[in-house]
LUMMAR-139975 format. One record per atom (N, C-alpha, C): x, y, z. Coordinates in steps of 0.1 Angstrom, whole numbers, padded with zeros to 4 digits, always signed. Atoms other than C-alpha are relative to their C-alpha. Layout:
N
XYZ;...
This chain:
350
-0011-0008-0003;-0239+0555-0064;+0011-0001-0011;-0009+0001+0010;-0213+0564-0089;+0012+0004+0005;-0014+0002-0006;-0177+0554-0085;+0009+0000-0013;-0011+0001+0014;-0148+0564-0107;+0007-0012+0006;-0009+0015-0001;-0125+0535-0113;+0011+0005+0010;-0009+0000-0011;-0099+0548-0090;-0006-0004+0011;+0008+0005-0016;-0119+0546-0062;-0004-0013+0003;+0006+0020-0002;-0131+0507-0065;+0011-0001+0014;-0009+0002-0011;-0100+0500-0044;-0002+0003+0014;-0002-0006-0013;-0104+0522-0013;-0018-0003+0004;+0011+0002-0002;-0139+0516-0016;-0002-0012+0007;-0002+0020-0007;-0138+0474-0014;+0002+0002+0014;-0005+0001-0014;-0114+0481+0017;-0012-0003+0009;+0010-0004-0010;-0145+0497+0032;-0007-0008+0007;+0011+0014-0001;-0170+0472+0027;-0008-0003-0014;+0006+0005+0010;-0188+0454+0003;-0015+0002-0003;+0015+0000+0003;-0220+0463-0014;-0007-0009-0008;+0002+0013+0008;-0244+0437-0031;-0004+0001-0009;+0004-0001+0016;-0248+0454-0063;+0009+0009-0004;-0010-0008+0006;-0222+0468-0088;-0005-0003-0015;+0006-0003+0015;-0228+0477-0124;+0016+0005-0003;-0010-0007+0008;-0198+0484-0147;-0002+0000-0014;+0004-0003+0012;-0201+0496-0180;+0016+0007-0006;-0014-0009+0008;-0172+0505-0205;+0002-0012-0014;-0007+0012+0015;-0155+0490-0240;+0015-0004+0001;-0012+0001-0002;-0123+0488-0223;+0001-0020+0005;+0003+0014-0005;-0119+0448-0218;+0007-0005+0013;-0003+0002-0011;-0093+0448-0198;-0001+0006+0011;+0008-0010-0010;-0108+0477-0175;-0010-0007+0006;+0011+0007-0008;-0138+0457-0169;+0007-0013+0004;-0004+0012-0001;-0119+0426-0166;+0008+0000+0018;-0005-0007-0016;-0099+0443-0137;-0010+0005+0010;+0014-0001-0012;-0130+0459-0116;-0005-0013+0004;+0009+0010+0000;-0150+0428-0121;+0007-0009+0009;-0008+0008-0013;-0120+0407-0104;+0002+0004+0010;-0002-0010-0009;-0111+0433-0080;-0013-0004+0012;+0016-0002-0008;-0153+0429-0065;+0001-0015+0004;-0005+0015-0005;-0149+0390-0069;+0007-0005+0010;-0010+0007-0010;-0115+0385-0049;-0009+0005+0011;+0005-0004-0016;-0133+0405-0020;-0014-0009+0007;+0018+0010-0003;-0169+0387-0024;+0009-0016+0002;-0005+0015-0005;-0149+0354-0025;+0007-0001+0016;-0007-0004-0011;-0128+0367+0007;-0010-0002+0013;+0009-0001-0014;-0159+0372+0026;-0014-0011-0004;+0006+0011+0003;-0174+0337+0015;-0013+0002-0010;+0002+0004+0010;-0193+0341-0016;+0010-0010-0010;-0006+0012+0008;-0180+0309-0029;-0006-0004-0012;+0004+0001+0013;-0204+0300-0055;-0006+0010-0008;-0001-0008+0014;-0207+0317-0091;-0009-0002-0012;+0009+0002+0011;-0234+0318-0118;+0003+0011-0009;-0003-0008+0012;-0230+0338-0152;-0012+0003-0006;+0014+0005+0014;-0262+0343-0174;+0006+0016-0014;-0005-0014+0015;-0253+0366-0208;-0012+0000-0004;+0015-0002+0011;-0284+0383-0224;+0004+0000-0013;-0004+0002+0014;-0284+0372-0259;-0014-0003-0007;+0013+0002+0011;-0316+0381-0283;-0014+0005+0013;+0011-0006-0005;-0349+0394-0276;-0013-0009+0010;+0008+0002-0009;-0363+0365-0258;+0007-0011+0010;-0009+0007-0015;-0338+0357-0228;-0010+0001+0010;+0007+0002-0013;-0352+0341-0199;+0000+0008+0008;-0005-0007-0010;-0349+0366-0171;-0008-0006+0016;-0001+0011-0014;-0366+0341-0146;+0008-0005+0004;-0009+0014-0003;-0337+0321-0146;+0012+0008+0011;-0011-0006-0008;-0317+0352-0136;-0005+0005+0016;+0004-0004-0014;-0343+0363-0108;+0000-0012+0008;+0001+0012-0017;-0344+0328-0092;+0014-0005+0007;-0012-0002+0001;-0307+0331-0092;+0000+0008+0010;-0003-0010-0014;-0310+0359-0066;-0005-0011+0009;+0009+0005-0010;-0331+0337-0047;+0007-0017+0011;-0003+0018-0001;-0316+0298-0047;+0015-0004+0003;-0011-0001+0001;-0286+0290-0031;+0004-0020+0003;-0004+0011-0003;-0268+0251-0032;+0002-0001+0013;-0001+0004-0014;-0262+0229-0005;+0017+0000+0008;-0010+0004-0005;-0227+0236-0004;+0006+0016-0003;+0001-0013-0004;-0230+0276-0004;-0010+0009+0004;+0008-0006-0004;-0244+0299+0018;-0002+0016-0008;+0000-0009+0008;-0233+0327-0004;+0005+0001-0011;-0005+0000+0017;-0228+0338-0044;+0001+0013-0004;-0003-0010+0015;-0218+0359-0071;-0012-0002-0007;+0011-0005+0011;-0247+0370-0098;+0004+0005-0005;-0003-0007+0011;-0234+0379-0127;-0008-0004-0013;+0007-0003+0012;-0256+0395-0154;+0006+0005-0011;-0012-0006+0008;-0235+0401-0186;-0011+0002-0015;+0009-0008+0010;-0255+0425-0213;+0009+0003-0013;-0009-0003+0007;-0234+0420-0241;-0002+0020-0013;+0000-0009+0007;-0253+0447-0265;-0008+0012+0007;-0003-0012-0004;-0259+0471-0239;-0019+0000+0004;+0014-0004-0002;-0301+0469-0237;-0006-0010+0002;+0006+0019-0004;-0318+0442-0219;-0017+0002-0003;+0011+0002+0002;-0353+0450-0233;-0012+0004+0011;+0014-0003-0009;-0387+0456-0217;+0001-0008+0012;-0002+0008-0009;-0384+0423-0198;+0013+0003+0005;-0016+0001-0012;-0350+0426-0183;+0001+0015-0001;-0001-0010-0006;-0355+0462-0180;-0005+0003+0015;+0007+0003-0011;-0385+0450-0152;+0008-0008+0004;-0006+0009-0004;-0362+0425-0142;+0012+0006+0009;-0016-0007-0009;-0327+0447-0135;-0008+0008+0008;+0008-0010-0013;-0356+0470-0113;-0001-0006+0008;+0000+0006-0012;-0362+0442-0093;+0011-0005+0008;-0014+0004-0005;-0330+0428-0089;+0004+0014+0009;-0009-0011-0010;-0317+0464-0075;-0009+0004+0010;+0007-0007-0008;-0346+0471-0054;+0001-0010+0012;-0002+0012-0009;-0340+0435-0038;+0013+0000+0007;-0015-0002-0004;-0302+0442-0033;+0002+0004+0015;-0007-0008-0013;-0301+0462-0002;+0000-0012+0012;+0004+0006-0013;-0318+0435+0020;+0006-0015-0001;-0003+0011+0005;-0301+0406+0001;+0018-0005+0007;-0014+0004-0010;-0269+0396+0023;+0005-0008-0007;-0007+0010+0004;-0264+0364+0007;+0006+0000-0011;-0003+0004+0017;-0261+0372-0032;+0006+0019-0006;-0007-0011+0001;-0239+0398-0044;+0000+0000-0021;+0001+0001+0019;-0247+0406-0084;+0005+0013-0006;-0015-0004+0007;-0225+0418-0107;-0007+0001-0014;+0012-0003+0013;-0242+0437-0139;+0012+0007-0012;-0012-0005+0010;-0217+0441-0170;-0009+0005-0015;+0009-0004+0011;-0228+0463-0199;+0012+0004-0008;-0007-0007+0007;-0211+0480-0225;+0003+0008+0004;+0002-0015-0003;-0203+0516-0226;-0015+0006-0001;+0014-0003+0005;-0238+0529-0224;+0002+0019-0001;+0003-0013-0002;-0249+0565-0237;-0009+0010+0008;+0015-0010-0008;-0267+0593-0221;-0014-0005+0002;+0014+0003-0002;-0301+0580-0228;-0004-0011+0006;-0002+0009-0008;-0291+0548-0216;-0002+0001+0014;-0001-0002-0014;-0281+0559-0185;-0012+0007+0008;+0010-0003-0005;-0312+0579-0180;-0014-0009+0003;+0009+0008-0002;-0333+0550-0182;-0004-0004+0013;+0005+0006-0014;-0352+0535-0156;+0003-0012+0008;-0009+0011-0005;-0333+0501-0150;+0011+0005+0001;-0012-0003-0006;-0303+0521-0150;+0005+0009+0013;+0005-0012-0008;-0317+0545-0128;+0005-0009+0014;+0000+0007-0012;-0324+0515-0101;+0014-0003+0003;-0016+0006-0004;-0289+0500-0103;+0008+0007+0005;-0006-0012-0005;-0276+0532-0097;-0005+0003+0016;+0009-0003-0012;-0299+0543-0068;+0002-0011+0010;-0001+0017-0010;-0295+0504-0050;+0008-0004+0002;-0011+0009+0003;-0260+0497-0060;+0010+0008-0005;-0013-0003+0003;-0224+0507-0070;-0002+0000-0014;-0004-0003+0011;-0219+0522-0105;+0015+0004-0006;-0014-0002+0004;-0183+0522-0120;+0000-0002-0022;+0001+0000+0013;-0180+0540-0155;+0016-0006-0007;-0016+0005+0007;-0148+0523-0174;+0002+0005-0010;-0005-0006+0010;-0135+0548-0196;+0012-0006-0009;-0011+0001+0011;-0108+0542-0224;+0012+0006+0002;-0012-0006-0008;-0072+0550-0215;+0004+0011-0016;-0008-0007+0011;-0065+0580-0242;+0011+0001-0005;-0014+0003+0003;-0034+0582-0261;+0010+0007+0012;-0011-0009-0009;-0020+0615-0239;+0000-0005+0014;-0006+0002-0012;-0028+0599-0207;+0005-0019-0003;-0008+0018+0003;-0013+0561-0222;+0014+0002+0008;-0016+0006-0004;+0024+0570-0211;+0001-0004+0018;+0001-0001-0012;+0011+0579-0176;-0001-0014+0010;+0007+0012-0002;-0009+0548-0175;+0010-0013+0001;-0007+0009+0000;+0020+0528-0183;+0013-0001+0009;-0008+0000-0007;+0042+0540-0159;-0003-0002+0015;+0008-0001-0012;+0020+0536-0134;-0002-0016+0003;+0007+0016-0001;+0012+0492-0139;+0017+0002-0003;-0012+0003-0002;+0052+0494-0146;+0007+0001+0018;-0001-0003-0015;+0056+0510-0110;-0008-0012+0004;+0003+0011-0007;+0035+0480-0095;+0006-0012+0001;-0009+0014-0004;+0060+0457-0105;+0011+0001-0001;-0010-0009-0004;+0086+0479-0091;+0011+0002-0014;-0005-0001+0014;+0097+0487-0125;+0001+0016-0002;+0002-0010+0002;+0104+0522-0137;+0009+0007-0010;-0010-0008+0011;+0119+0547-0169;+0010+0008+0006;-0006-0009-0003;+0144+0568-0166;-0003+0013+0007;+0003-0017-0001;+0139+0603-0151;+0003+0012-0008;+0000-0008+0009;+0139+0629-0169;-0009+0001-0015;+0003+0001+0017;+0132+0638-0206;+0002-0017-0004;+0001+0009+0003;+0148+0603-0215;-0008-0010+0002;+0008+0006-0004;+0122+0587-0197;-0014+0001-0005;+0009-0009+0006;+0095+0606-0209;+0000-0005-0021;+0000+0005+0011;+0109+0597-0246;-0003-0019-0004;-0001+0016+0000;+0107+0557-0234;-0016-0002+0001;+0007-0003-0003;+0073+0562-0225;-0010+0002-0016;+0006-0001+0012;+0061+0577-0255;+0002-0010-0011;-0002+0005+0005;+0077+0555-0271;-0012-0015-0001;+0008+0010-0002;+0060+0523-0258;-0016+0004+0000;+0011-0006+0002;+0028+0544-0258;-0003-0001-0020;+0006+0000+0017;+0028+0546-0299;+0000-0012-0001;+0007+0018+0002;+0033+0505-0299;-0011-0004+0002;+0014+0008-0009;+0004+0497-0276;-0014+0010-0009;+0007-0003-0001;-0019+0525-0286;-0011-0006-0007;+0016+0006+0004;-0059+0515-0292;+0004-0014+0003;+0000+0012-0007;-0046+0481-0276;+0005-0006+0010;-0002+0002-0015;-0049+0480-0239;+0006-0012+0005;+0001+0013-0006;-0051+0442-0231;+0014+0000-0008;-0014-0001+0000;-0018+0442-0251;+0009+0009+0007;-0006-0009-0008;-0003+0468-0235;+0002-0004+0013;-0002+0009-0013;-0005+0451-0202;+0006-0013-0005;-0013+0009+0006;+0009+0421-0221;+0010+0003+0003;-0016-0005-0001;+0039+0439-0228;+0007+0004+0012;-0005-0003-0016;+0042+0454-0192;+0004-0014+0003;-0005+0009-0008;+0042+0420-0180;+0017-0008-0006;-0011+0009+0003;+0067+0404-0200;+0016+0011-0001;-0014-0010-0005;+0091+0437-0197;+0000-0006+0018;-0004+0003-0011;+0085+0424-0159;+0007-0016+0003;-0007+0011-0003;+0095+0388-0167;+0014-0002-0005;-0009-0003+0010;+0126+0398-0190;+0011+0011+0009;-0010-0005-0007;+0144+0422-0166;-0005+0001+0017;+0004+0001-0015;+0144+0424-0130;-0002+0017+0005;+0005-0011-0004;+0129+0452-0111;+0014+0016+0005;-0013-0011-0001;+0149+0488-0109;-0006+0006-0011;-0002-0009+0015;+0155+0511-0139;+0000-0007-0015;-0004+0006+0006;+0144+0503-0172;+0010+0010-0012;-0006-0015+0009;+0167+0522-0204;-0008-0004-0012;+0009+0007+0010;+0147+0526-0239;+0004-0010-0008;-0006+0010+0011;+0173+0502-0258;-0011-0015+0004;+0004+0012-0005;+0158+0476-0234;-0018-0001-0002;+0017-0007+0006;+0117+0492-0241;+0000-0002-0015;+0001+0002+0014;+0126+0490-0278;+0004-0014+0001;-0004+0016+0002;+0141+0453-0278;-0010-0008+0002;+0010+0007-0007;+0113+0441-0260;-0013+0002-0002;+0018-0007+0005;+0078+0461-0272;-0002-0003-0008;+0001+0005+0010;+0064+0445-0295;-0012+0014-0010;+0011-0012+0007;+0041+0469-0321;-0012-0002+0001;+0013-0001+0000;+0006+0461-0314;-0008+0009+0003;+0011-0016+0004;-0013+0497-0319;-0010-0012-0009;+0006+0004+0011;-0043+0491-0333;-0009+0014+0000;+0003-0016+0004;-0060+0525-0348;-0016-0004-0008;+0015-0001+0006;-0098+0534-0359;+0001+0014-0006;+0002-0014+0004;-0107+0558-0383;-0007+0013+0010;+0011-0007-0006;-0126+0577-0356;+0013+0010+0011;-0014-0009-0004;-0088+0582-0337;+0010+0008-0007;-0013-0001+0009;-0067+0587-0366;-0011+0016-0004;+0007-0020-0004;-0096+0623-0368;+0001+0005+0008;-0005-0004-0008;-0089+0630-0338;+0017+0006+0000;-0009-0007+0003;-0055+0633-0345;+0006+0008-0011;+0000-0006+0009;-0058+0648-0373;-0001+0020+0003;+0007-0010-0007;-0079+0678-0354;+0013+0004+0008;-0011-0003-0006;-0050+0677-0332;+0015+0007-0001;-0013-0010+0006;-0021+0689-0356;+0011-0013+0002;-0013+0012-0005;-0001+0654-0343;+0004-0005-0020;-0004+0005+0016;+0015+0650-0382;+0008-0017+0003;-0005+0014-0006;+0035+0619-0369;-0007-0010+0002;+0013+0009-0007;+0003+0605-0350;+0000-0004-0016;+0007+0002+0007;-0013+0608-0380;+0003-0009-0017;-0008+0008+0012;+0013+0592-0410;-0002-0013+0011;-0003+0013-0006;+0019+0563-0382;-0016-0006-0005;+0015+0008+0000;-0024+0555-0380;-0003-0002-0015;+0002+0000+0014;-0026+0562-0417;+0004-0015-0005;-0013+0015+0005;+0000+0534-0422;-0005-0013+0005;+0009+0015-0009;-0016+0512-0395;-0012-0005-0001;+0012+0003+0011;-0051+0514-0410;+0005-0008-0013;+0000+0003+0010;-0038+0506-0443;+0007-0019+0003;-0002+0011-0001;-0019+0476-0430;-0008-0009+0008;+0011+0007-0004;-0048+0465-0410;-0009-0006-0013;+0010+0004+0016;-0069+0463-0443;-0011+0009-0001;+0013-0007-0006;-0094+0490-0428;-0001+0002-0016;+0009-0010+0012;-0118+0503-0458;+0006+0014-0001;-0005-0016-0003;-0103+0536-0470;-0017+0008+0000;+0013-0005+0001;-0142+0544-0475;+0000+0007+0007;+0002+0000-0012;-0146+0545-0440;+0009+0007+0007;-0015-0012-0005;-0112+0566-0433;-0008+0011-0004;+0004-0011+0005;-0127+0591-0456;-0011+0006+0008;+0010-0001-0008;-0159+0589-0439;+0003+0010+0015;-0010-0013-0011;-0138+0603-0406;+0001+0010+0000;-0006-0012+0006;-0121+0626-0420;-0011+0010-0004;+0007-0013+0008;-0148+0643-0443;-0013+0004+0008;+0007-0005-0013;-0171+0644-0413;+0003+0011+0010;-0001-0004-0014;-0153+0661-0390;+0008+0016-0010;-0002-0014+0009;-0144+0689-0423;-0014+0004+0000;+0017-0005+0000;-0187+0690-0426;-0002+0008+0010;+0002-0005-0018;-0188+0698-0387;+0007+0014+0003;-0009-0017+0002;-0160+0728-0391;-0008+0005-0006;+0009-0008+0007;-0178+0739-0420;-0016+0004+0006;+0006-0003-0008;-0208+0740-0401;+0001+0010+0010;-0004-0011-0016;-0198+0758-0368;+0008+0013-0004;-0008-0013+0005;-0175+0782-0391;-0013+0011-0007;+0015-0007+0007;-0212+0791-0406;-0007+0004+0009;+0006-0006-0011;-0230+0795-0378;+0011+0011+0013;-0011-0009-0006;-0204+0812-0359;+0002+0015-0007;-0002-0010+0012;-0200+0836-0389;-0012+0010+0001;+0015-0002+0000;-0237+0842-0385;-0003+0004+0015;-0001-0006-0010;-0235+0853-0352;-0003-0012+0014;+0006+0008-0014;-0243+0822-0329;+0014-0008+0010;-0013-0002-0009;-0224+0816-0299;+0005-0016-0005;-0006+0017+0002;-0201+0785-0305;-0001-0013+0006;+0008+0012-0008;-0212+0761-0274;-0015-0002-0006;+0017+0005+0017;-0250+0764-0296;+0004-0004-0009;-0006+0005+0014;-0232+0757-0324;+0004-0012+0003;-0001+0013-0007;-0214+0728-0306;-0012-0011+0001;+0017+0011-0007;-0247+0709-0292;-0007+0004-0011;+0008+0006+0010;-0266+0714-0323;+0005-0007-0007;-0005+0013+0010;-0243+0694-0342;+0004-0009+0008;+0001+0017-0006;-0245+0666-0315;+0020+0001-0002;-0015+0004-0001;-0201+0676-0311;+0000-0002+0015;-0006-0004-0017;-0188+0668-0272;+0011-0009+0000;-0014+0010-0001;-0162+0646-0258;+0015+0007-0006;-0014-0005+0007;-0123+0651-0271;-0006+0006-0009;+0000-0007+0014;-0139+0664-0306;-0001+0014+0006;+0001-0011-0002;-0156+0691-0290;+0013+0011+0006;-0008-0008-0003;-0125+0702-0272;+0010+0007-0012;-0009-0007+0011;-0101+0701-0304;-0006+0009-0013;+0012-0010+0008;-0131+0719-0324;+0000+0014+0004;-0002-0012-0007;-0127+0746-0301;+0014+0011+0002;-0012-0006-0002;-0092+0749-0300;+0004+0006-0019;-0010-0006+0016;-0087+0750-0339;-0013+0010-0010;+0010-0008+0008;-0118+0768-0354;+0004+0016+0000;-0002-0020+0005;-0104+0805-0349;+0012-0001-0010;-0012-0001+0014;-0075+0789-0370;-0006-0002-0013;+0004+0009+0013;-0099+0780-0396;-0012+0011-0008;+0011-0007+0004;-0117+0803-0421;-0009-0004-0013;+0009+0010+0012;-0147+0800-0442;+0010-0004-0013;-0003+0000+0012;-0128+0804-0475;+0012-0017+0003;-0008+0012-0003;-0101+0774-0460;-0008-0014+0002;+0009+0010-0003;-0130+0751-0449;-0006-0005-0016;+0013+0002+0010;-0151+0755-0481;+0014-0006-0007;-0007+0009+0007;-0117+0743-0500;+0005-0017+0007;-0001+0011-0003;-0113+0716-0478;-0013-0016-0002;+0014+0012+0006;-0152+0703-0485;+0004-0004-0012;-0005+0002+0016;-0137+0705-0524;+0007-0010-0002;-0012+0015-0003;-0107+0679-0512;-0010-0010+0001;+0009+0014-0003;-0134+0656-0494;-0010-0005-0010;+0011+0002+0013;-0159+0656-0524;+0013-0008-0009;-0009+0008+0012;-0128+0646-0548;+0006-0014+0008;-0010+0007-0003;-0111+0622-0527;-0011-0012+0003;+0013+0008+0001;-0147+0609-0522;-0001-0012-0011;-0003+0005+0013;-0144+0601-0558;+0007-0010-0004;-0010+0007+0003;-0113+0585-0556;+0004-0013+0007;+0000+0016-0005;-0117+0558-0530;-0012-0008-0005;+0014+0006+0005;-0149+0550-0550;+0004-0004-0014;-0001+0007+0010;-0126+0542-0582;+0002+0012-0010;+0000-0011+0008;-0126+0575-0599;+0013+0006-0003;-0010-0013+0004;-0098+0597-0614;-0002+0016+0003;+0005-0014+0000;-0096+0633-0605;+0020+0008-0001;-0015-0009+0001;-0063+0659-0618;+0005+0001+0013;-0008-0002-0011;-0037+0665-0591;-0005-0003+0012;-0005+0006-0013;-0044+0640-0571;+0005-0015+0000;-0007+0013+0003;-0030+0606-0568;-0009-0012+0001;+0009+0009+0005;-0049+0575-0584;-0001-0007+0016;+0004+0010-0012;-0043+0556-0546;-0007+0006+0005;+0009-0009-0013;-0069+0562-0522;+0009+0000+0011;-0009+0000-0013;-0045+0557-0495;+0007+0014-0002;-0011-0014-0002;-0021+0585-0508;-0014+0009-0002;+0013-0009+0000;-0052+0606-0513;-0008+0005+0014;+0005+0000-0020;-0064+0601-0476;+0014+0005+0006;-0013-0007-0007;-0026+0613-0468;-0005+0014-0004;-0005-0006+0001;-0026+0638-0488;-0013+0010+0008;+0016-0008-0003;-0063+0653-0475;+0001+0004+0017;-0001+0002-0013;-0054+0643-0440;+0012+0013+0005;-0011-0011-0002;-0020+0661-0437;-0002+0015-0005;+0010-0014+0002;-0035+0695-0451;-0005+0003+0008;+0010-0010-0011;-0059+0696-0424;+0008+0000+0012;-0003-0001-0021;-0036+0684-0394;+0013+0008-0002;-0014-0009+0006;-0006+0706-0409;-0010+0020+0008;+0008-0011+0000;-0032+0737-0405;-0005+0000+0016;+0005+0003-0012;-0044+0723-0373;+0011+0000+0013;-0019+0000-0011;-0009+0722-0357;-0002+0013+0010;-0004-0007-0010;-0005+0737-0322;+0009+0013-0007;-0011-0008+0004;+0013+0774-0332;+0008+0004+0011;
């Protein structure tokens, strides 16, 4: 059964089931479900706790099935937690997670607890994921996006009766603390908490949000295209800036970037050519946010605009690789601005 993360909550109340699977890259997302299932299994006397992490191709998985089975003399019931750090437990612990979920239903005593990554589509179609699904509680843990971050933070501020202003000004405090935190959740709750130990509950104003938030964003070339796609020129100077003081590879900036100019140029070709644009989409393997902001900016984008933007990504190619090229600037950093801001200038909401 699959359960969005809101739901865990009202679910628990209900009653407890003896198999849950969570999957995501969010740390503190799974860190919260995972406790959330715990406090209740410990509530209703699972007292004792085992861990096993699958690590390499020849992990025991006896150790984890006799773990369902074996309980000490000083509990009648446990926790089982299987923790898959790279997401694919192999042939053997793929026969292993089938039995574990097929044993689940009848299993009162042992309540197991199956942590994966984010897994993809093909993943999920598998046949161990299938069982865990089919026997047991599934909760996918998505990534808190930047547009819904402010929401998110007004939301774990409200729990510790804390809250922005109303209005617009509130809205600007919000965003605000949203560009510090973003791409780093577990800090982000940091900061919530220590804005809860630093002023007392009520109204907070942004002088007191700025005094207190510390900068911890942390940015990937893979977001900093996204906002690029998006037209956010702001977003996109701030990540620019935050990559470079991270140390990220400009290679690998480029790499972003001149990917997701390939993929227009693409869909602007086939589009051109008469094919409907959702075909065009799904052959080039686009979905998720890309696919959306691919959709929204391609009627702004024509072949003759695209094919000079491959012309940018080819030179600029050059130039984080050491090369010189006329009117453009020897840094690869300013060169990744200046490539970047062209496209998200063009890309801008009108």
């Amino acid at each position: 059964m699959q359960l969005a993360a809101a739901q865990l909550q009202a679910h628990l109340e209900q009653g407890l089931r003896n198999l849950y699977t969570l999957h995501g890259d969010e740390a503190l997302l799974v860190q919260e479900a995972g406790d959330a299932i715990r406090q209740v299994a410990r509530a209703q006397g699972h007292t004792e706790r085992t861990v096993h992490t699958v690590a390499g191709a020849h992990f025991d998985w006896s150790a984890v099935l006799a773990s369902g089975g074996s309980l000490s003399l000083f509990a009648d019931k446990q926790i089982v937690e299987v923790r898959i750090p790279s997401g694919k437990p192999g042939k053997d612990g793929s026969a292993a997670l089938q039995q574990i979920a097929e044993s689940a239903p009848g299993n009162d005593s042992t309540l197991t607890l199956v942590i994966l990554p984010r897994l993809d589509g093909m993943a999920q179609k598998s046949a161990w994921f299938g069982a865990l699904d089919g026997h047991g509680v599934t909760l996918r843990l998505d990534p808190v996006e930047r547009q819904g971050l402010p929401a998110w933070i007004a939301q774990r501020l409200q729990r510790q009766g804390q809250r922005v202003q109303a209005g617009e000004a509130g809205q600007r405090t919000l965003q605000f603390f949203a560009d510090r935190v973003e791409g780093n959740l577990l800090a982000a709750h940091q900061e919530i908490q220590k804005l809860g130990l630093l002023y007392p509950a009520g109204e907070l104003g942004f002088e007191q949000v700025e005094a207190a938030v510390l900068n911890v964003a942390r940015y990937t070339p893979f977001k900093l295209a996204e906002a690029v796609l998006g037209g956010q020129l702001a977003r996109t100077q701030r990540m620019l800036d935050g990559l470079q003081a991270e140390g990220e590879a400009p290679v690998l900036v480029h790499f972003a970037l001149a990917e997701d100019i390939r993929t227009l140029h693409r869909l602007r070709t086939a589009v051109d050519a008469g094919r409907p644009l959702p075909m065009a989409l799904r052959e080039s393997r686009v979905w998720g946010v890309r696919e959306k902001l691919m959709e929204r900016v391609l009627p702004l984008l024509g072949a003759h605009t695209l094919g000079k933007w491959l012309d940018d990504a080819h030179t600029v190619d050059g130039i984080v690789k050491g090369l010189k090229a006329d009117g453009w600037p020897i840094d690869p950093w300013q060169a990744l601005q200046q490539m970047a801001m062209r496209v998200a200038r063009a890309c801008a909401p009108r």
